[in-house]
Steps between C-alpha positions, in 0.01 A plus 500: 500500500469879421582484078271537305637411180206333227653305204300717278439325150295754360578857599240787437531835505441713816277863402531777640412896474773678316651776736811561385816630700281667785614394830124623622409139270604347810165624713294327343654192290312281284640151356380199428629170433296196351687234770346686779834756599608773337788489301734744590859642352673678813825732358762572753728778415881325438635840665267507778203675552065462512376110379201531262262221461319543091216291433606237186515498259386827503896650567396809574190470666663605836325397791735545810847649631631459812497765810866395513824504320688150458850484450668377176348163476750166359212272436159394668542198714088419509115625591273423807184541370393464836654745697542711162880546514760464287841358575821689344856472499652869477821595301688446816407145559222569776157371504211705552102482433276755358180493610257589264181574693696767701744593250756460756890340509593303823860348520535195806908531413745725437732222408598421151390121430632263226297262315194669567181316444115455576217255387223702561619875599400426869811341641843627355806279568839628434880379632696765723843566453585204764351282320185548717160398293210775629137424418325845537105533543318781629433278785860453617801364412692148482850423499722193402854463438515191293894313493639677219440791350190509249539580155097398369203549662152383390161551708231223501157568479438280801717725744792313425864634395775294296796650530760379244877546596843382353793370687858321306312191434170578393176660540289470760135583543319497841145548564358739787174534649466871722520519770640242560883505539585188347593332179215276408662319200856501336606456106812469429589508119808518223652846474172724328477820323144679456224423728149458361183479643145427379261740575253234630818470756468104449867435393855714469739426190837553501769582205798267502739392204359232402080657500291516767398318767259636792314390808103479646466788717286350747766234637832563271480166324695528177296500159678325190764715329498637140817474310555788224753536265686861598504668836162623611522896435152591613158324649123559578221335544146506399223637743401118534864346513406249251778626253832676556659669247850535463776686357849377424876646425542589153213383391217629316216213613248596768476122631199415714508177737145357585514456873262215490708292262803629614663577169599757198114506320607755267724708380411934354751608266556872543675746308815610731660327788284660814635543868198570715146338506181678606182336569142586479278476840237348320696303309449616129817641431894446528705769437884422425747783515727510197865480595641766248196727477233717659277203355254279665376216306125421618429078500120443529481194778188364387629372144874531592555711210712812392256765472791767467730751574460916660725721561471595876817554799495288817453558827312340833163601425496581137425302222186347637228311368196706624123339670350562134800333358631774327900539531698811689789595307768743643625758236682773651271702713175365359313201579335340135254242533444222229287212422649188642426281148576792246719701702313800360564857649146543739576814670800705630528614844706830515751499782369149607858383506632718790259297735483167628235300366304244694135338442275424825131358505330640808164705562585709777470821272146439486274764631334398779130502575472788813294321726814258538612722722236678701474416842142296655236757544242445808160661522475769756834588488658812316729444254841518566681715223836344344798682535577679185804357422359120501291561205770617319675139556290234383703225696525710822417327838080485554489671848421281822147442661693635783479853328105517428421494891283308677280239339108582580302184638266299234621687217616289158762553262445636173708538181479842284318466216661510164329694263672239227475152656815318400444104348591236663835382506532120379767318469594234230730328743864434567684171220840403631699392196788287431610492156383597219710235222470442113533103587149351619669250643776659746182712605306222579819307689534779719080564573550119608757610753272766690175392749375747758207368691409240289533763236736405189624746290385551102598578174304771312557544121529839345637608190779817423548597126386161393707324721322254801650596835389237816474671832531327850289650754282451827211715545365763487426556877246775641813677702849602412614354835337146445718509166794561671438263759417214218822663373752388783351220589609333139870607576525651209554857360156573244386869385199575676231800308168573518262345242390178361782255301 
């Protein structure tokens, strides 16, 4: 499981050094983010041209731009914080990845793809014009022509695929595990509209005339339906999928369905009839896109409330709600950012709005301590000079033993010395979370559910603006691969980040 993607309750500021608009910032960046990765706002040009990475919420603390140009970008698909690459869809319907250590812009197809999609910016899946479905990795690729024609596609966090498609009778929904060339379980449902998936991947609703009705990812079994009054216009979820919220035809109620209790809890009144929904990562905000107006009307998702309306246009990236929880409005050119509960003007970004905006957390702008990458010294040898160009790249290849020259007999390794001793790196551990729910109860029902070696899952209490919030998690564990090991052996699809619940 390569996300990384932390439920964060309470965000904190990152610092950093302000450098302004000097693309020489990016030598020597410095950012820092209380949850351990640095919180980063990466701007691709919408006409093509260098990425820059500024460190936030410091928007114009730049602190990298790419060696290379990327084309006119439609919308970012997802990060590997792993391989530190980010997967793109360009204007013309092709996926590419930036990679942000090297600066550089690799394409595995020239092929334009429809319904485009990745989990975790590492694999890419896409459908061909012959109704092909391509998984893409920078391993290799995977093909599978499915019966008919996809028109959905949503990646699992286990590996899998489900792959929705409609034929004169219905929907149907099958489930794929690459490589494998086989269907590994089959839905068939009523004639359905939107496709919606939780981010924890655990279920996938569907939009039919009468509400909503969905199925569990893992084997396709069908959840109870929702019945609503009007058609379903719009849909999201929350980070957690306890709630969905929904919007309806000529209406002017945001209604959200608890998932546990599989019914309308509530209904928002909002000012104007709204046609598009929005929702926070973190799950603070919705944002509903009025239908008449450049308007979006702001609904806090902790109290369910109105908290009000900004003018701001539309678009795939922009509004946002940003990692401080501050909201990025769109007004012509500019980029203004305002408090999400006053909806106060913050700052304005000049120009802002002629780029694509996307957030990241990842450290690999950090400088690096030098003696990371000098080569093993022995005693009674000379020392081999690097070539001049590796010290200039501090993610170059460390040059083989083969290239020092014989090895004298009875001689032991020795490290440089560092003049400034780095501290030791510990590590608070890796939590693998499950929900994070407002109902004690449904949090407990589903810790209940989950037992890895003898080891049940748990529900930890926190608190956000005065509100409880129960969390179900398992760990932490020492390693991020023991995580994701405890991970797929529940059968499940959890967040997994580094620190203590």
């Amino acid at each position: 499981m390569r996300t990384l993607f932390a439920l964060a309750l309470v965000l904190a500021a990152c610092s950093g050094r302000e450098r302004g608009d000097d693309p020489s910032a990016s030598d020597s960046p410095s950012v820092v983010s209380a949850g351990g990765a640095d919180r980063l706002l990466l701007r691709f040009p919408r006409a093509g041209g260098p990425v820059r990475a500024f460190a936030y919420p410091r928007v114009d603390s730049l602190v990298w731009t790419s060696t290379a140009s990327v084309p006119a970008i439609e919308r970012v698909l997802g990060f590997d914080a792993d391989a530190g690459s980010v997967a793109a869809l360009d204007a013309r319907g092709v996926p590419l990845r930036l990679d942000l250590r090297m600066g550089a812009v690799a394409r595995e197809t020239r092929t334009k793809l429809s319904y485009v999609a990745s989990q975790d910016g590492n694999v890419i899946y896409g459908v061909a014009a012959d109704g092909t479905i391509r998984r893409l990795t920078p391993a290799g690729e995977w093909k599978f022509k499915p019966p008919v024609r996809p028109r959905e596609l949503f990646p699992q966090s286990d590996g899998g695929l489900l792959v929705v498609a409609d034929a004169r009778n219905g929907t149907t929904v099958w489930r794929v595990h690459p490589p494998q060339e086989s269907l590994v379980d089959t839905a068939r449902l009523p004639l359905a509209q939107r496709a919606v998936g939780t981010p924890l991947g655990d279920r996938l609703y569907f939009t039919v005339d009468t509400g909503l009705i969905g199925v569990r990812a893992r084997d396709l079994t069908p959840v109870p339906s929702v019945r609503v009054p009007q058609r379903i216009r719009a849909a999201v979820t929350t980070p957690s999928g306890d709630r969905i919220y929904l919007l309806t035809a000529g209406s002017r109620e945001l209604i959200v369905v608890d998932r546990y209790a599989e019914r309308i809890a509530t209904r928002i009144t909002l000012p104007d009839t709204s046609r598009e929904l929005r929702m926070d990562p973190t799950g603070r905000y919705v944002l509903a896109r009025a239908a008449q107006k450049d308007t979006v009307w702001v609904v806090g998702v902790a109290t369910d409330t109105l908290v009000g309306g900004a003018a701001t246009g539309w678009r795939a990236d922009l509004p946002l709600v940003t990692p401080d929880g501050a909201i990025a409005l769109l007004r012509g050119n500019d980029v203004v950012l305002v408090d999400g509960e006053s909806l106060e003007t913050m700052r304005r970004v000049p120009g802002g709005g002629r780029d694509l905006w996307h957030f990241i957390e990842w450290n690999g702008f950090r400088p690096r301590n030098t003696s990371l990458d000098e080569p093993v010294q022995f005693e009674g040898m000379d020392t081999v000079a690097p070539d001049s160009g590796d010290s200039l790249d501090p993610f170059g290849a460390t040059p083989s033993p083969d290239s020092l020259g014989p090895i004298p007999d009875s001689v032991t390794p020795r490290r440089p010395t560092d003049t400034a001793p780095s501290q030791p790196i510990t590590s608070p551990g890796f939590t693998v979370q499950y929900a994070a729910l407002r109902d004690q109860a449904a949090a407990q029902a589903i810790a209940k559910e989950i037992e890895v070696d003898g080891e049940r899952a748990r529900v930890v209490h926190t608190t956000q603006g005065g509100l409880d919030i129960w969390r179900v998690v398992l760990g932490p564990y020492p390693t991020r691969e023991r995580a994701e090991d405890v991970a797929r052996r529940t059968g499940r699809s959890p967040w997994i980040y580094e620190g203590r619940p």
